[in-house]
DOKOL-673035 format. One record per residue (C-alpha): x, y, z; residue number from 1. Coordinates in steps of 0.001 Angstrom, whole numbers. Example, Ala and Ser with C-alpha at 12.3 -4.5 7.8 and 13.67 -1.06 7.14 Angstrom:
residues 2
@east: 12300&north: -4500&up: 7800&num: 1
@east: 13670&north: -1060&up: 7140&num: 2
//
This chain:
residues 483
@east: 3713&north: -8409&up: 50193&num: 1
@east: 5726&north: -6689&up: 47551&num: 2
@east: 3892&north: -3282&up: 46410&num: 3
@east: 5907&north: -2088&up: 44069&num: 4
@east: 4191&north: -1709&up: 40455&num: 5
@east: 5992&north: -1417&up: 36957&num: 6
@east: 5136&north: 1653&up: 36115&num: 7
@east: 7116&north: 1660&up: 32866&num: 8
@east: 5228&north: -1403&up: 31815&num: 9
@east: 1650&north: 578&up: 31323&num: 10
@east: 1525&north: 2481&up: 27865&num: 11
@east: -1821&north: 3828&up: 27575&num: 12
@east: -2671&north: 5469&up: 23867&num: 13
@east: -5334&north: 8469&up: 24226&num: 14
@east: -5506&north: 8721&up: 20709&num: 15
@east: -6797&north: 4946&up: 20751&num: 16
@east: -9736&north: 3603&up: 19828&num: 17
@east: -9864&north: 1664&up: 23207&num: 18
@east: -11263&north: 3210&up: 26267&num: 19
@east: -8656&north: 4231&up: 28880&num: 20
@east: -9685&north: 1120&up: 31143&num: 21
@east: -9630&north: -1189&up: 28375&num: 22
@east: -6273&north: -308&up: 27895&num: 23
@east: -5809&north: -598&up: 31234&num: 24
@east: -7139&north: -3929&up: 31960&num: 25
@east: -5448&north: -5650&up: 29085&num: 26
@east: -1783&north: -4678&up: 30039&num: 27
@east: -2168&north: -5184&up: 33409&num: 28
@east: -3811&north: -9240&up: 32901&num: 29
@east: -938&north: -9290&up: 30657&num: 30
@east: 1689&north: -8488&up: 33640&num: 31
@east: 227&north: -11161&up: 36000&num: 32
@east: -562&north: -13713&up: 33020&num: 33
@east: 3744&north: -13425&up: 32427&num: 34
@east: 4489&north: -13697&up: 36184&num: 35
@east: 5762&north: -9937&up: 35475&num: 36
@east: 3488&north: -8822&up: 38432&num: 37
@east: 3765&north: -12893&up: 40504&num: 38
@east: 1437&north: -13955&up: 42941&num: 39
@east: 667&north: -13001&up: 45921&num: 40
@east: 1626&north: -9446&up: 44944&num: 41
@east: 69&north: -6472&up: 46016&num: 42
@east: -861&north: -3722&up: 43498&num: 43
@east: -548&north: 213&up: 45003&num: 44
@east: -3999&north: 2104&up: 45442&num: 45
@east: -6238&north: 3181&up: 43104&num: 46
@east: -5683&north: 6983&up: 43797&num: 47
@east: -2108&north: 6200&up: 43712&num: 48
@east: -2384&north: 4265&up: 40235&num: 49
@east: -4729&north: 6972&up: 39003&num: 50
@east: -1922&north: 9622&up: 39845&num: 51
@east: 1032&north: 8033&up: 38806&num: 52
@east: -984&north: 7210&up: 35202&num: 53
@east: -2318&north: 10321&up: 34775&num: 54
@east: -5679&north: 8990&up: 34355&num: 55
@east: -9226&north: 9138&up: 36357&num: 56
@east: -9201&north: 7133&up: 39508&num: 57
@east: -12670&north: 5020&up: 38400&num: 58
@east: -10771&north: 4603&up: 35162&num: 59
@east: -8574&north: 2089&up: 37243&num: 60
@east: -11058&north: 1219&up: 39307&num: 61
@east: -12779&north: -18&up: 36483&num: 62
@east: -10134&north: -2071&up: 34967&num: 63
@east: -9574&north: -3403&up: 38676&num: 64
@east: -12667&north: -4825&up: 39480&num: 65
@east: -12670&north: -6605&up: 35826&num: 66
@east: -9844&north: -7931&up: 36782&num: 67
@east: -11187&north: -9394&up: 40232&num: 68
@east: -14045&north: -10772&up: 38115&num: 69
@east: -12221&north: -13092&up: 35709&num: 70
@east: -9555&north: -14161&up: 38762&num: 71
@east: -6453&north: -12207&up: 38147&num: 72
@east: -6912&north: -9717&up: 41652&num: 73
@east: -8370&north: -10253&up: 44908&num: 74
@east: -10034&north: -6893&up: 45808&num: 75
@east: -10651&north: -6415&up: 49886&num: 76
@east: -12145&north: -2729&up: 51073&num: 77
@east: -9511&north: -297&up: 52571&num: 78
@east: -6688&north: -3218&up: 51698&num: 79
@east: -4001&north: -3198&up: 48599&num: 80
@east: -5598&north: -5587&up: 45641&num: 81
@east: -3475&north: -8586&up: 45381&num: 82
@east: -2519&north: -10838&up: 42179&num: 83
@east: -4640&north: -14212&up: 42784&num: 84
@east: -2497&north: -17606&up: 42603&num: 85
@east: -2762&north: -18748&up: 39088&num: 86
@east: -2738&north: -22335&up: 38683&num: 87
@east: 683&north: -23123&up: 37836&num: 88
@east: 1783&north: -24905&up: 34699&num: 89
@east: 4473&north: -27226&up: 35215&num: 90
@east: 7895&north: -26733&up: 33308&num: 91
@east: 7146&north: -29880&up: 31158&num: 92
@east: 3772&north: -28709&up: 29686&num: 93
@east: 5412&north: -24931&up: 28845&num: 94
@east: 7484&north: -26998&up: 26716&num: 95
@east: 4974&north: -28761&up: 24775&num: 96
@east: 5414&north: -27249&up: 21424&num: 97
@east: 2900&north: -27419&up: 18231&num: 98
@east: 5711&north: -26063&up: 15712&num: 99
@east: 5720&north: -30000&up: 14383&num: 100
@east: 2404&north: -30491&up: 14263&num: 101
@east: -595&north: -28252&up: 12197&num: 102
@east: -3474&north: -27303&up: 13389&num: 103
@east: -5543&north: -26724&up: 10604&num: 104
@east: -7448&north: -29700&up: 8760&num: 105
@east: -6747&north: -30796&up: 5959&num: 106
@east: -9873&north: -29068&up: 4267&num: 107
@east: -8499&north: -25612&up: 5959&num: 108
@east: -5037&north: -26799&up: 4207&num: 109
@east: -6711&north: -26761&up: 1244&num: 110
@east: -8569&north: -23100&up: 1446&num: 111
@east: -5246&north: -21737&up: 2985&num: 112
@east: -3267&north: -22462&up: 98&num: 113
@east: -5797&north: -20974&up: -2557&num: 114
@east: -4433&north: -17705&up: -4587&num: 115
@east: -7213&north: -14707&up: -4091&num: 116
@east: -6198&north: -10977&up: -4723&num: 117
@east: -8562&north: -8185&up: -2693&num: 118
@east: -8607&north: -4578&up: -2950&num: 119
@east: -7321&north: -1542&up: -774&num: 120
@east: -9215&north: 1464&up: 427&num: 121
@east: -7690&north: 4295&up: -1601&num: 122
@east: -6337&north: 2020&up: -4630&num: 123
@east: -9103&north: 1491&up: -7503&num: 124
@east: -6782&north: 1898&up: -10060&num: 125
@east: -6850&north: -390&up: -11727&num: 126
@east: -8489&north: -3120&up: -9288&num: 127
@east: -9978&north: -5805&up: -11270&num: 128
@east: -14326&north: -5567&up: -11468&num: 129
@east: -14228&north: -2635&up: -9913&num: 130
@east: -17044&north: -246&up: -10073&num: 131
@east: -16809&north: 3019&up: -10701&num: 132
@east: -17714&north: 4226&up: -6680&num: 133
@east: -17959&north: 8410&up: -7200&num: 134
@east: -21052&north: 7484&up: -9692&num: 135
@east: -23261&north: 5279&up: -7591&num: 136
@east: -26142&north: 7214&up: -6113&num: 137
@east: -25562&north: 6443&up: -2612&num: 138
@east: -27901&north: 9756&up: -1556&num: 139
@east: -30657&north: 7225&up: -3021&num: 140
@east: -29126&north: 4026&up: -938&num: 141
@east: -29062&north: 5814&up: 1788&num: 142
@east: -32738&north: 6951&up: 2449&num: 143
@east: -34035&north: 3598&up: 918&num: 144
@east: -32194&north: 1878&up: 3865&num: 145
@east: -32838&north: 4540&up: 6082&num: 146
@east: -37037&north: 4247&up: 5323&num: 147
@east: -36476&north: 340&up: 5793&num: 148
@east: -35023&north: 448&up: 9296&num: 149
@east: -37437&north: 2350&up: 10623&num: 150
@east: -39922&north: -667&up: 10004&num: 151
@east: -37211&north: -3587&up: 10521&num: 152
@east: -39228&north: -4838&up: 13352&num: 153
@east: -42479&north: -5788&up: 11553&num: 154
@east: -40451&north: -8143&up: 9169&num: 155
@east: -36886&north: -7772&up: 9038&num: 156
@east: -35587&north: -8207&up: 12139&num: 157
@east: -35128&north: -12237&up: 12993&num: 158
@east: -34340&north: -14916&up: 10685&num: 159
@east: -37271&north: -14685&up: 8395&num: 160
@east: -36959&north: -15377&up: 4475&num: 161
@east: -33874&north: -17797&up: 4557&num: 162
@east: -34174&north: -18160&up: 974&num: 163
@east: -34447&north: -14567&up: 156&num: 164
@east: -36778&north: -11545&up: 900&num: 165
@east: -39947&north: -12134&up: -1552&num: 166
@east: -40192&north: -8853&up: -2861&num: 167
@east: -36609&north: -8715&up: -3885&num: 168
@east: -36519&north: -12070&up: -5320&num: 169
@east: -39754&north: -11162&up: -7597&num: 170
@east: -37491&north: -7919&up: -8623&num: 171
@east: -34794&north: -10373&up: -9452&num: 172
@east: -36800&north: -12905&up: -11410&num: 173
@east: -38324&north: -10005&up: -13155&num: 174
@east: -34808&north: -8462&up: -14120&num: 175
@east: -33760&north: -11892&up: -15294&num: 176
@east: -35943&north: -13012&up: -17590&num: 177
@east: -36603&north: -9474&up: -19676&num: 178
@east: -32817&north: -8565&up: -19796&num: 179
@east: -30594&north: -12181&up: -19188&num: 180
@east: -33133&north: -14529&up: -20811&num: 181
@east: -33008&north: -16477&up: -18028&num: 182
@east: -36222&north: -19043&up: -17357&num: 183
@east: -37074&north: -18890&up: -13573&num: 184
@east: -39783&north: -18041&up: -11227&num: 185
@east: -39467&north: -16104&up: -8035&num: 186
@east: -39707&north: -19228&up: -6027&num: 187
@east: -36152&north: -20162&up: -7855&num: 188
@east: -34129&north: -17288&up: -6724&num: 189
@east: -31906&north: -17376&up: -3740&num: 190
@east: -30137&north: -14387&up: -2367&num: 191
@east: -26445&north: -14898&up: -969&num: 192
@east: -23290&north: -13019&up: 420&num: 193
@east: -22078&north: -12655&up: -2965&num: 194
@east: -21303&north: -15124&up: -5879&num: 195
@east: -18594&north: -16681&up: -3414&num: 196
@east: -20879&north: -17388&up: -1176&num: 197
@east: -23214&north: -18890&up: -3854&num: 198
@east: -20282&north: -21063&up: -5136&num: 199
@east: -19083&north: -22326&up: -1604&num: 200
@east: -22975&north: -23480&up: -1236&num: 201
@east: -23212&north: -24860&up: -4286&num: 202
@east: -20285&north: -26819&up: -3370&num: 203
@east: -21226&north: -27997&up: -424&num: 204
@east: -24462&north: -29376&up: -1852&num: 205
@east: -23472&north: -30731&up: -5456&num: 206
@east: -19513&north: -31942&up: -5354&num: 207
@east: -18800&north: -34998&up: -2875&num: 208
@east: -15093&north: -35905&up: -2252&num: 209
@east: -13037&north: -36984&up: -5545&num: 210
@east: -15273&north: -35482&up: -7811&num: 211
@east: -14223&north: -33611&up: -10832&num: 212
@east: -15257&north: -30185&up: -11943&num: 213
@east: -14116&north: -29210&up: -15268&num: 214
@east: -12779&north: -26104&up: -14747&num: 215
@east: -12443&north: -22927&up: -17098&num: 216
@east: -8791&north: -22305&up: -17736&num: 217
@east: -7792&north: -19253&up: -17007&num: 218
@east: -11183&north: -19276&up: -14841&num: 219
@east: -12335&north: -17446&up: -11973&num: 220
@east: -9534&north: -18702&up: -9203&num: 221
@east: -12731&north: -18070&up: -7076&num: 222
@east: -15083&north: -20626&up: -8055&num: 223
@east: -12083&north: -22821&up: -8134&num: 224
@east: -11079&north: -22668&up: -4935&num: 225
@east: -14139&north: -22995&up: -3531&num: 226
@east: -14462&north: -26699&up: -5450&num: 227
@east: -11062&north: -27453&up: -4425&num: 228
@east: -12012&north: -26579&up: -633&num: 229
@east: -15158&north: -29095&up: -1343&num: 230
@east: -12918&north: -31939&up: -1785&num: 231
@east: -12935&north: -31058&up: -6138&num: 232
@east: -10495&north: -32160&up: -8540&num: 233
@east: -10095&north: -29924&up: -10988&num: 234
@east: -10238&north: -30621&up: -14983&num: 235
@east: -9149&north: -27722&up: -17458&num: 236
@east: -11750&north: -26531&up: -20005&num: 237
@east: -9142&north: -24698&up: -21827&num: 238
@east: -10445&north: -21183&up: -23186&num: 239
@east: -8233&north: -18778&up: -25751&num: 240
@east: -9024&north: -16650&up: -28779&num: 241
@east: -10627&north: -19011&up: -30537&num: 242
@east: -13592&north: -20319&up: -27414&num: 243
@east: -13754&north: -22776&up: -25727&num: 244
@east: -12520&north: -26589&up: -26283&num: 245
@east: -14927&north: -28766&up: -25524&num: 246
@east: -12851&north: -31833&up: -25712&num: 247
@east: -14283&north: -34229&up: -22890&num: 248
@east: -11833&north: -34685&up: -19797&num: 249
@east: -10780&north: -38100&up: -18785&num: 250
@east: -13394&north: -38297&up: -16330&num: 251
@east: -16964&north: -37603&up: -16326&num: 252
@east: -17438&north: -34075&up: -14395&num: 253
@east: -19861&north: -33668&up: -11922&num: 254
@east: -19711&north: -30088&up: -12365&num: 255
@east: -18826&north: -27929&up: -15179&num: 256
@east: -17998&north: -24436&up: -14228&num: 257
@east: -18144&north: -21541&up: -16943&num: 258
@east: -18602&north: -17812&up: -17652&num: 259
@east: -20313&north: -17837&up: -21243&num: 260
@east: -21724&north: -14303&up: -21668&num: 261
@east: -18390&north: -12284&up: -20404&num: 262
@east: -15820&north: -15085&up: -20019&num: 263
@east: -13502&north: -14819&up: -16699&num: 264
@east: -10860&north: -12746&up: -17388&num: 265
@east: -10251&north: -12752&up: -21249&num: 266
@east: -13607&north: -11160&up: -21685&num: 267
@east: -14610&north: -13156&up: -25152&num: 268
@east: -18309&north: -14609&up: -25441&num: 269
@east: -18657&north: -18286&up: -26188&num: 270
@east: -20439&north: -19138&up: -29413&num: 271
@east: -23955&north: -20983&up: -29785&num: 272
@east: -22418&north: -23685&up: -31364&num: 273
@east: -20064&north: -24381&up: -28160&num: 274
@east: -23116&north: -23181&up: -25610&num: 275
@east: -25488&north: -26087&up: -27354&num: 276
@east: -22477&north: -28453&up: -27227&num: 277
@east: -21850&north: -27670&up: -23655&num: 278
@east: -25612&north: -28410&up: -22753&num: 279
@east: -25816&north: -31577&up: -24561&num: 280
@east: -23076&north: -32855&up: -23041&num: 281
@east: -24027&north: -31758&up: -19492&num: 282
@east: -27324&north: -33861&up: -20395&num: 283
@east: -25749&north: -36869&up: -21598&num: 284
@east: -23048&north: -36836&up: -18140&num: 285
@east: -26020&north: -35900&up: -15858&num: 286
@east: -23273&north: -33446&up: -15101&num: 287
@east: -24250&north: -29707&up: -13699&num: 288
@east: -23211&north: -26255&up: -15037&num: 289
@east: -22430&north: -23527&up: -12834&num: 290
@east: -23063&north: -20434&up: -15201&num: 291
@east: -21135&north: -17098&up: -13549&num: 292
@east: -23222&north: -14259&up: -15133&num: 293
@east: -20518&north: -11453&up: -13233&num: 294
@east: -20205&north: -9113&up: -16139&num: 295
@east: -23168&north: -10157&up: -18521&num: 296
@east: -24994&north: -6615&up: -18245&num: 297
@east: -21538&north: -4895&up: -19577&num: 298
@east: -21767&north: -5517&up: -23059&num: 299
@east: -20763&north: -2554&up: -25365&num: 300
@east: -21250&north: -4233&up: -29400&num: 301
@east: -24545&north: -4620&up: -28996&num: 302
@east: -27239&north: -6377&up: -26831&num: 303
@east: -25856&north: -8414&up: -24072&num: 304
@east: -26202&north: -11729&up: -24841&num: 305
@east: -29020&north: -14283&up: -23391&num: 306
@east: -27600&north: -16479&up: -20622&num: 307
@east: -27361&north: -20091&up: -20930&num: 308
@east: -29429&north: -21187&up: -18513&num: 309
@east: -32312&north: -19815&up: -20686&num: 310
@east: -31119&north: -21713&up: -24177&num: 311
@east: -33564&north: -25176&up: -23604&num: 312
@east: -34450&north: -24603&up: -20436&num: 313
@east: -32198&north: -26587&up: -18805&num: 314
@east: -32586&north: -28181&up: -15466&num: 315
@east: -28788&north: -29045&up: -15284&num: 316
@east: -27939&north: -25365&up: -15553&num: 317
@east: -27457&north: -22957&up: -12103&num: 318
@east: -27370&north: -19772&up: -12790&num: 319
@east: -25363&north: -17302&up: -10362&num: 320
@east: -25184&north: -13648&up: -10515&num: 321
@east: -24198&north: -10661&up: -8347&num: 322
@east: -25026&north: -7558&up: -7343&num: 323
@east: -21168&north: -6529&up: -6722&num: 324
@east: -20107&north: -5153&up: -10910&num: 325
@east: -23656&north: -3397&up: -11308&num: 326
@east: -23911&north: -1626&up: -7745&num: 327
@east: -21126&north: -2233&up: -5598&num: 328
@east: -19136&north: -4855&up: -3695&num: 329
@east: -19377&north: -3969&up: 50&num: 330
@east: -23025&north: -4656&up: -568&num: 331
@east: -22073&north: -8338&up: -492&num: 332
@east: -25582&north: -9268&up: -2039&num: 333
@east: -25607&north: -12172&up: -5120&num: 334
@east: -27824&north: -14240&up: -6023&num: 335
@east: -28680&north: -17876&up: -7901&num: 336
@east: -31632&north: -19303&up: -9480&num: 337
@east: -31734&north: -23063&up: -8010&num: 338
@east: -33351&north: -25891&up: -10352&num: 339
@east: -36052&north: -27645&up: -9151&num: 340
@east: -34346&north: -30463&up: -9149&num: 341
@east: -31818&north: -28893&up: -5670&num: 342
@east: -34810&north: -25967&up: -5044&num: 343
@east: -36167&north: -28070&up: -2039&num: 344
@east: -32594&north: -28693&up: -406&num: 345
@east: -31624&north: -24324&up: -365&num: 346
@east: -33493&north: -23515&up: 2799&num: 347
@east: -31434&north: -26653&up: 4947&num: 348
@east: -28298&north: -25921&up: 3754&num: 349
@east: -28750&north: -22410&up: 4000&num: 350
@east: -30075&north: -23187&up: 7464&num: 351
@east: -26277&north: -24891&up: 8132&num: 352
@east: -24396&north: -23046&up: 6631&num: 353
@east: -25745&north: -19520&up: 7818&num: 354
@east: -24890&north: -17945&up: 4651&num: 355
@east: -28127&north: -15987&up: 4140&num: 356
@east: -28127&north: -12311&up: 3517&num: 357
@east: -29363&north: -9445&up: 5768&num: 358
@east: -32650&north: -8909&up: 4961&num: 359
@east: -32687&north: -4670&up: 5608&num: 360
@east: -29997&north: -4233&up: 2618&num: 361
@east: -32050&north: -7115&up: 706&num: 362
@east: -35107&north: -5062&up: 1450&num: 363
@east: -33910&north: -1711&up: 203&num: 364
@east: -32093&north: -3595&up: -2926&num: 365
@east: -35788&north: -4780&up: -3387&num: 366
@east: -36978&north: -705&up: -3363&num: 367
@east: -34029&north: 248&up: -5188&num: 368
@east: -34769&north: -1994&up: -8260&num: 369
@east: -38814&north: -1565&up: -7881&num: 370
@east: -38241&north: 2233&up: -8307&num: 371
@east: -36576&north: 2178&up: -11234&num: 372
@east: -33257&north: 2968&up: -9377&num: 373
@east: -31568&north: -9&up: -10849&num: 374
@east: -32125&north: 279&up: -14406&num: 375
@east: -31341&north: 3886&up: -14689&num: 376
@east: -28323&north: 3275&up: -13066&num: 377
@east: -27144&north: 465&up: -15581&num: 378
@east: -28312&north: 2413&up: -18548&num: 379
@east: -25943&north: 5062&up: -17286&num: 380
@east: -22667&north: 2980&up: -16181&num: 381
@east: -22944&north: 1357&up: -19380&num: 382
@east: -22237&north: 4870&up: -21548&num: 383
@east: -20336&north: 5981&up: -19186&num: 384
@east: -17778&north: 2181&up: -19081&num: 385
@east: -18006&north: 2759&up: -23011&num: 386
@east: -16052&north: 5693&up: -22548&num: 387
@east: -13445&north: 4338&up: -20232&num: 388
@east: -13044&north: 1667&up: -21678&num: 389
@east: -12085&north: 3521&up: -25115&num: 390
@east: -10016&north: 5265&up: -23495&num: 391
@east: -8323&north: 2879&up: -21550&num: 392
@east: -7464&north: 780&up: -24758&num: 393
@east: -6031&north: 3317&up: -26847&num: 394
@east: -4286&north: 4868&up: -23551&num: 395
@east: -2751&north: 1810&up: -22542&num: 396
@east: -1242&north: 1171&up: -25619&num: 397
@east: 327&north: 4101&up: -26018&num: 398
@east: 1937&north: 3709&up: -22828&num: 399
@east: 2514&north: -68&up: -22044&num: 400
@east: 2002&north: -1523&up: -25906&num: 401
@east: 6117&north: -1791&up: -25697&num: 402
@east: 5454&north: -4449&up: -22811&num: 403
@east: 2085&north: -5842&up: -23837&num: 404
@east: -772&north: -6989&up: -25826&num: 405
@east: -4070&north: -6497&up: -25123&num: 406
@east: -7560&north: -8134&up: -24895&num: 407
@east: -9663&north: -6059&up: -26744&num: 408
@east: -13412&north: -7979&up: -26029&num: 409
@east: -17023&north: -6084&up: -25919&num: 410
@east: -18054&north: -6884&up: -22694&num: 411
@east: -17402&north: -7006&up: -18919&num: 412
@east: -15420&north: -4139&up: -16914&num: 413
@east: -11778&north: -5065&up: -17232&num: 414
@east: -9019&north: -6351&up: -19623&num: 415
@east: -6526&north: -8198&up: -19579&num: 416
@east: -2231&north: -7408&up: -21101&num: 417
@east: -400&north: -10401&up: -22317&num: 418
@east: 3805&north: -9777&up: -21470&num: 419
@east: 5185&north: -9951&up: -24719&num: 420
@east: 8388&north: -11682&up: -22785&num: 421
@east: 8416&north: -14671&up: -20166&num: 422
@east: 8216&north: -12617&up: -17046&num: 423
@east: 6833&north: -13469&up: -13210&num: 424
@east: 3371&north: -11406&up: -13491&num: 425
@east: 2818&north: -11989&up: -9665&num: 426
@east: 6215&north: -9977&up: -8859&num: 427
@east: 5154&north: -6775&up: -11385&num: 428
@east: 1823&north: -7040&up: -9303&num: 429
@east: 3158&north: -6686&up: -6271&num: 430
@east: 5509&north: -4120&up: -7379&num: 431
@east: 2920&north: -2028&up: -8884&num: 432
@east: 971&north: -2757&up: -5849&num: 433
@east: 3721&north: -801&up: -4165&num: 434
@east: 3075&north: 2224&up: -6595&num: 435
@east: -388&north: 2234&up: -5636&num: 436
@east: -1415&north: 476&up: -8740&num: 437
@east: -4338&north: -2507&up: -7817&num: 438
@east: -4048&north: -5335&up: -10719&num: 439
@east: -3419&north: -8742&up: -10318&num: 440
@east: -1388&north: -11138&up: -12123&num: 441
@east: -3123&north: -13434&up: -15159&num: 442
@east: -1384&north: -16692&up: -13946&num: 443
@east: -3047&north: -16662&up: -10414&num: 444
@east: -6153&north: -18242&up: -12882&num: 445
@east: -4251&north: -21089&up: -14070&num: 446
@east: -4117&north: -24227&up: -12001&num: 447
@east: -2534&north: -26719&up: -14735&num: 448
@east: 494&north: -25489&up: -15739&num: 449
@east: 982&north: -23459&up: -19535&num: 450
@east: 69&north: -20917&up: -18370&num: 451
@east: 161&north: -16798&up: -19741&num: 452
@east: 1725&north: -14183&up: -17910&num: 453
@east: 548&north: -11096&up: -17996&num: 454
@east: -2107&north: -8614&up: -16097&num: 455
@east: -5992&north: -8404&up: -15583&num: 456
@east: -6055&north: -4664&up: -14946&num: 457
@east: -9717&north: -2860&up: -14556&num: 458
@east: -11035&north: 449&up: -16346&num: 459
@east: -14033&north: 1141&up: -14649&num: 460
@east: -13606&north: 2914&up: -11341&num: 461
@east: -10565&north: 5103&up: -12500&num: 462
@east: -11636&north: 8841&up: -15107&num: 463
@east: -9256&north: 9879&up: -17464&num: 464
@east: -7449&north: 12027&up: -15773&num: 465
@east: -6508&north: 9491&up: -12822&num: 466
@east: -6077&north: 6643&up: -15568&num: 467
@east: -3546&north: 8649&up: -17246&num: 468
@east: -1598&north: 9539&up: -14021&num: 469
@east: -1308&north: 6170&up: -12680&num: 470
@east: -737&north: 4836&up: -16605&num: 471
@east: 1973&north: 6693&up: -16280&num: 472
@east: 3345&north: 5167&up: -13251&num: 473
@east: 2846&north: 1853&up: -14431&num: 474
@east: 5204&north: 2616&up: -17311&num: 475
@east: 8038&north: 3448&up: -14842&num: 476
@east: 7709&north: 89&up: -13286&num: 477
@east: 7269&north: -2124&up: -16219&num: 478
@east: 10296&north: 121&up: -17529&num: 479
@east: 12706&north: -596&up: -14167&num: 480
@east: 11395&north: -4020&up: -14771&num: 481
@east: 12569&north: -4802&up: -18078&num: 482
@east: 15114&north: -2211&up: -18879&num: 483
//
């Protein structure tokens, strides 16, 4: 038996994460997996191991006996430890490739190829929808969850309150209807991982294959790629200065997605006239409306405007809403308020899907809004988003108004900069993206061609001192970009 060991092959990182013997064990079944260490080979001791690795002889001991658990090593006392016969794969079967084939379905073909555009720790400025995180009374947060997990055993520990955790859903329903308009009851309200997650339900349960959604264009890329994951074609409900047009598509849609009170991401409010339009028509298809409230609190002419799912009372209308604009995103809490029509079908699907929220931060949300936590915080982001948002504007303009036009709207927490020329918005993105700068590129929400280039950028989480700096940067890269 050969007892020589490569030595040179063993990097272990102290300044890892990993424990020592993790290390350890994964580079050594590494070795014998590549035949680098063959059968029938005999490792040196475990003092000798220890020494020449500079590490703590039960350190290899440990990674050792793992080893002789799972098969790699047969471990005798007072013998060498020798690599176990793996069963041999034949020469034809290494060959076998997969490069012509794909793995994924053609559903997971579908959700691979949808556009999405995430944040970076570090890099709020100017990240679309994001909150403003140095202002959030986390000191609050913190105790509220803290008080709740010392009682998570009584009723927050298993999978209790599929739906939602009653006291939280009562806080919800009771937000909703003094300060959305919205009709519900408590009973209605289902708590999710987010809007996402509320949209890839909704999905699931309303949209067979082939059906069409008529789709808000630009719209939420979102929402839209959760229908188009569903097995969703996609109509566009074309939106611009001037609303929306309601001209019917060629096919009847089984959906109709929209964002009425803060529209997804030009930021304009649709008119009565089109919201009573929109319901009638919904009522005459047997259609259903998806109504995104993400930025309906955020309105700054004015009182924020009733929802639509409160105009009639509609049973075709589900409202969805989120937690992620007014307290933060990492919370991953949103909600919708279910019709009774699909009220009896949440808890099943729920049940399948497994996309139910932890009930300890649902619990302390619950507190948080109960307390009076909630709406003081609102009433304050809202002067304070004024502000920056002022600012912003007449910042922007003064630094990228040579490149671009921009959205001014009274609501929601970002706005969008129309390129004056033809340009690729996705490569100044990414560029930017290299100066630090998070925005993301307009034409990622257009799925039908025509579309506008330009930027969605976001106010809210930046002051004026670190919007200035970084406007400043951004003019030196639309600058090397255009010349």
């Amino acid at each position: 038996m050969k007892t020589s060991f490569p030595i040179d092959g063993i990097a272990l990182d102290r300044g890892s994460s990993a424990n020592l013997h993790r290390q350890l064990y994964v580079q050594l079944r590494g070795l014998i997996e590549r035949r680098v260490l063959p059968s029938g080979h005999a490792l040196p001791s475990t003092r000798v191991m220890a020494r020449d690795l500079q590490v703590g002889r039960n350190t290899v001991i440990a990674a050792c006996d793992q080893l002789a658990l799972e098969g790699y090593l047969a471990i005798w006392p007072r013998r060498p430890s020798v690599v176990m016969d793996l069963s041999a794969r034949s020469t034809a079967a290494e060959q076998v490739s997969v490069e012509g084939e794909n793995p994924i379905s053609l559903r997971g073909q579908a959700m691979l190829a949808q556009p999405y555009h995430h944040g970076r720790p570090g890099m709020l400025a100017f990240h679309p929808g994001m909150p403003d995180p140095d202002n959030f009374p986390f000191n609050t947060w913190s105790k509220l969850l803290s008080r709740r997990a010392k009682f998570a055993h009584i009723d927050l520990f298993g999978t209790y309150h599929v739906k939602g955790y009653p006291p939280l859903c009562e806080a919800i329903a009771r937000y909703l209807t003094a300060s959305r308009g919205v009709q519900c009851t408590a009973e209605q309200i289902v708590v999710t991982n987010g809007a996402q997650s509320a949209f890839d339900l909704l999905a699931r349960l309303l949209i067979d294959e082939g059906d069409t959604v008529w789709m808000e264009e630009p719209g939420y890329y979102g929402a839209g790629s959760a229908f188009v994951s569903a097995g969703a074609k996609l109509a566009p409900l074309r939106v611009g200065n001037a609303g929306w047009n309601l001209d019917p598509p060629p096919v009847i849609p089984r959906m109709i997605f929209v964002t009425p009170s803060c529209h997804h991401p030009l930021g304009i409010t649709m008119p009565m006239e089109q919201r009573l339009n929109l319901l009638h028509m919904a009522e005459t298809w047997r259609s259903w409306i998806i109504e995104d409230d993400y930025d309906g609190e955020y309105r700054f002419q004015g009182q924020p405007i009733p929802a639509l799912q409160g105009i009639g009372a509609s049973n075709r209308v589900v409202y969805v809403g989120t937690f992620a604009k007014i307290l933060f995103p990492a919370m991953r809490l949103g909600f919708l308020v279910a019709p009774k029509a699909i009220d009896h079908t949440i808890v099943s699907a729920l049940s399948v899907t497994g996309q139910f929220a932890p009930l300890l931060a649902q619990a302390a949300l619950a507190d948080f809004m109960n307390e009076g936590h909630f709406t003081r915080h609102l009433r304050r982001m809202r002067r304070l988003y004024a502000d920056r948002r002022q600012f912003f504007l007449e910042s922007a303009q003064r630094h990228l108004g040579e490149w671009l036009d921009f959205h001014s709207t009274e609501s929601g927490i970002q706005v969008v900069g129309i390129f004056r020329a033809r340009c690729n918005d996705a490569a100044i993105a990414e560029a930017l993206l290299q100066q630090g700068i998070n925005v993301s590129a307009l034409s990622i929400q257009y799925r039908h061609g025509s579309e506008q280039n330009g930027l969605v950028m976001g106010f809210a989480a930046a002051d004026a001192q670190t919007t200035e700096k970084t406007l400043q940067k951004f003019r030196a890269v639309l600058k090397a970009h255009f010349g």
